[in-house]
N, C-alpha and C positions, 0 to 999 in steps of 0.2 A: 478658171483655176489659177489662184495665185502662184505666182511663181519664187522659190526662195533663190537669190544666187548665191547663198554659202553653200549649198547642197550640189554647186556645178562643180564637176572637176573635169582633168583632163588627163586623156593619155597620148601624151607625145611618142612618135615615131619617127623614121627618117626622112620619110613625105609626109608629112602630114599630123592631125590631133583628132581623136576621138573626143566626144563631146558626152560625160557622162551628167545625168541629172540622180541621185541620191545610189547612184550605184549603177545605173540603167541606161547604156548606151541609148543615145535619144538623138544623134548627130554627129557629124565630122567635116574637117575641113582639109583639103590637099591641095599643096604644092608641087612646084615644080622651082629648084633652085635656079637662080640665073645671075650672068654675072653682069654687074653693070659695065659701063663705058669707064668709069674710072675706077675699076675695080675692087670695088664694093659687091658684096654680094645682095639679092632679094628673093625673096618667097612670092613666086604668083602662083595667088589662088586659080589653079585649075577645075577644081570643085567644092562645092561647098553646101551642105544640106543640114535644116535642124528642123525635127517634125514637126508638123505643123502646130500642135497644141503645147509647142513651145517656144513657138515665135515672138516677135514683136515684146520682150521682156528685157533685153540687154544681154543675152546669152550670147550672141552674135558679135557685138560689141566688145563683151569678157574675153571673147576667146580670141580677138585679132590680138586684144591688149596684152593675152599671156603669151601670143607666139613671140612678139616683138618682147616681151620682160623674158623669156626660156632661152630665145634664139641672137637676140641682140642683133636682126636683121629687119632690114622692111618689109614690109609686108605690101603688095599691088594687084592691080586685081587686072584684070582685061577689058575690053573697050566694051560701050554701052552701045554696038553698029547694028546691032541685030543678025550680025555671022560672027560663026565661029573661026577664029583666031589660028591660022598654022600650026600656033601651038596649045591649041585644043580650048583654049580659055574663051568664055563668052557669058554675059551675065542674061541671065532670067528670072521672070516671076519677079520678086522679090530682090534681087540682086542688086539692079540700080539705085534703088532707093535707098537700100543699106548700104552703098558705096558713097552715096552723097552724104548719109547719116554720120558717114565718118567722118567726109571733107569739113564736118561742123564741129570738130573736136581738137584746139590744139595740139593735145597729147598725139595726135593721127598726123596730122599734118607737121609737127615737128619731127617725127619718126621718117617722114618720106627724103630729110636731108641730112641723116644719118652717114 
């Protein structure tokens, strides 16, 4: 099934963005605010799910890109140890690879020195 991304949108909230495809919630991502050491603030992703037959298309990608263009924060994700994180964060399935997918994009990596 091809996928269109004009047809993605999104609906932001105060944790988090719903992931809609042509009207049709299909995904979301949440946060957890956190303040950095030189207080800055950032978004870690504590969850994050896009159904499967709509993976691997750049959906995933769009939606880091519009939290960081809506919220003007960075966006980080929790560590690839295989436990979950104190504070709830831990990637699976899918999660590592699309964290590394980012590290390959300057737009991503310029955001993290925000």
């Amino acid at each position: 099934m091809p996928i269109d991304l004009s047809k993605v949108s999104f609906d932001f909230n105060i944790s988090g963005v719903d992931i809609l495809y042509d009207g049709e919630k299909i995904g979301y991502f949440l946060w957890r605010d956190i303040e950095e050491a030189d207080g800055s603030n950032s978004h870690l992703i504590t969850h994050m799910e896009i159904d499967s037959g709509y993976t691997h298309y750049g959906i995933g990608t769009e939606t880091v890109k519009r939290i960081i263009e809506e919220t003007g924060e960075r966006v980080i994700f929790g560590n690839d140890d295989g436990t979950v994180s104190e504070d709830g964060s831990h990637l699976i399935e899918d999660g590592p690879r699309f964290v590394a997918h980012l590290h390959t994009f300057d737009w991503y990596l310029n955001s993290l020195k925000m």
